[in-house]
C-alpha angles and dihedrals in degrees: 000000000000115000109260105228135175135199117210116194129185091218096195108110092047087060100054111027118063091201085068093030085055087047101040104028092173096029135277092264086059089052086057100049099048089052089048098050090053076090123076094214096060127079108190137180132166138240130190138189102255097061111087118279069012088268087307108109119143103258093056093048088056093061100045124091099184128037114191107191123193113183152164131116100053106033088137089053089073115110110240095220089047084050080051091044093051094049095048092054091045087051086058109047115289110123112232122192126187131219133220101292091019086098091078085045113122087233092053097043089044096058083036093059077206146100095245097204134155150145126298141164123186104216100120089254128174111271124190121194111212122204125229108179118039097185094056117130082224092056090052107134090010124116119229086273146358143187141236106194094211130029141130114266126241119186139188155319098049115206102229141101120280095278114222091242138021109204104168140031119194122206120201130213091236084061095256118138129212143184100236102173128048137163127203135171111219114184104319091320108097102219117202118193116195125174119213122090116095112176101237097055126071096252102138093057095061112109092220089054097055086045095055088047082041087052086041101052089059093035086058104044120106108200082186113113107269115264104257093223112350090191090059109129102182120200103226108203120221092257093061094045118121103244120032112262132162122233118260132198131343121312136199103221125053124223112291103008118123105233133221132306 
């Protein structure tokens, strides 16, 4: 079966400033799509903030393997129980990946447990993206480095966990580096982070770029059967334990019951 993935764009910027709108006619999350569908294992389809739960009900999160989010303007917008919703279906198994200023997004830093935080300067500067693992089902096709003429600089340090894996360093023409591309596994869901993508450059046109998001797509799918409830704490009484004990001292909970949280 194709990969379900959705695009969920913020769709903000591209309604109220005619430098994005000329860029990104249809929005930045349609740009993303049509290169997307350009693979036959991929089914896309796109979300944005304005639809209600923002196209992000239950029922299509639960057929969805891959979420792509690009957000800004309107993090706060984002409605606290959709953000749950999100990082219940990445702990148990949808792959998430998150776009340029989607590290400041309330899902990522969310999954992150962290601020989240960095450098950035806004002057249309050269950035190269510098591989560092060749071998890396998310470089496939890439060569050890490319460039976007124009982007908005971010700029360590970078306020997230160690990822597992680092698969991209950016260097800017002001001299500032970046991870660019991390990986992280959160619950049973696999979460990529990658940087560029600035709204008033063309980004989302380069060829290298739609590659790396392609690579991405595959990388994050888990064909494994979804966690049923990947919250679930279950209190195991002493008779279903799996070797015979006998019960010792006093205890605060009695059998069955959840326990706090």
């Amino acid at each position: 079966m194709a990969i379900r993935t959705v695009v969920w764009g913020e769709n903000v910027h591209e309604q109220k400033n005619e430098v994005v709108r000329n860029i990104y006619p249809d929005g930045m999350h349609t740009c993303i799509a049509r290169a997307l569908s350009d693979d036959k294992d991929i089914q896309v389809t796109t979300a944005t903030l304005q639809e209600p739960d923002h196209g992000l009900t239950e029922k299509r999160l639960a057929e969805t393997d891959v979420l792509i989010w690009w957000g800004h303007a309107a993090h706060g917008k984002v409605e606290d129980a959709v953000v749950e919703r999100v990082c219940e279906a990445v702990w148990s198994g949808m792959g998430l990946i998150f776009l340029h200023s989607a590290h400041f997004s309330k899902p990522f830093k969310r999954l992150m447990g962290s601020p989240c935080n960095l450098t950035w300067r806004e002057a249309g500067e050269r950035e190269r993206l510098w591989v560092t693992s060749r071998n890396h089902p998310i470089t496939r096709g890439l060569p050890d480095h490319f460039e976007l003429e124009n982007e908005e600089m971010y700029g360590e340090p970078f306020g997230v966990p160690e990822p597992l894996e680092t698969v991209f360093v950016s260097w800017f023409q002001g001299g500032e580096v970046f991870r660019s591309g991390l990986t992280y596994k959160r619950g049973a869901g696999n979460v990529f982070y990658f940087r560029p993508g600035h709204e008033t450059y063309p980004t989302y046109h380069d060829k290298n770029v739609q590659t790396v998001i392609r690579n991405a797509v595959h990388w994050a799918h888990n064909p494994m059967q979804r966690l049923a409830d990947p919250k679930d704490a279950p209190n195991v009484p002493v008779d279903k334990a799996p070797e015979k004990i006998e019960e010792r001292g006093p205890r605060l909970h009695q059998a069955g019951e959840k326990g706090l949280r």
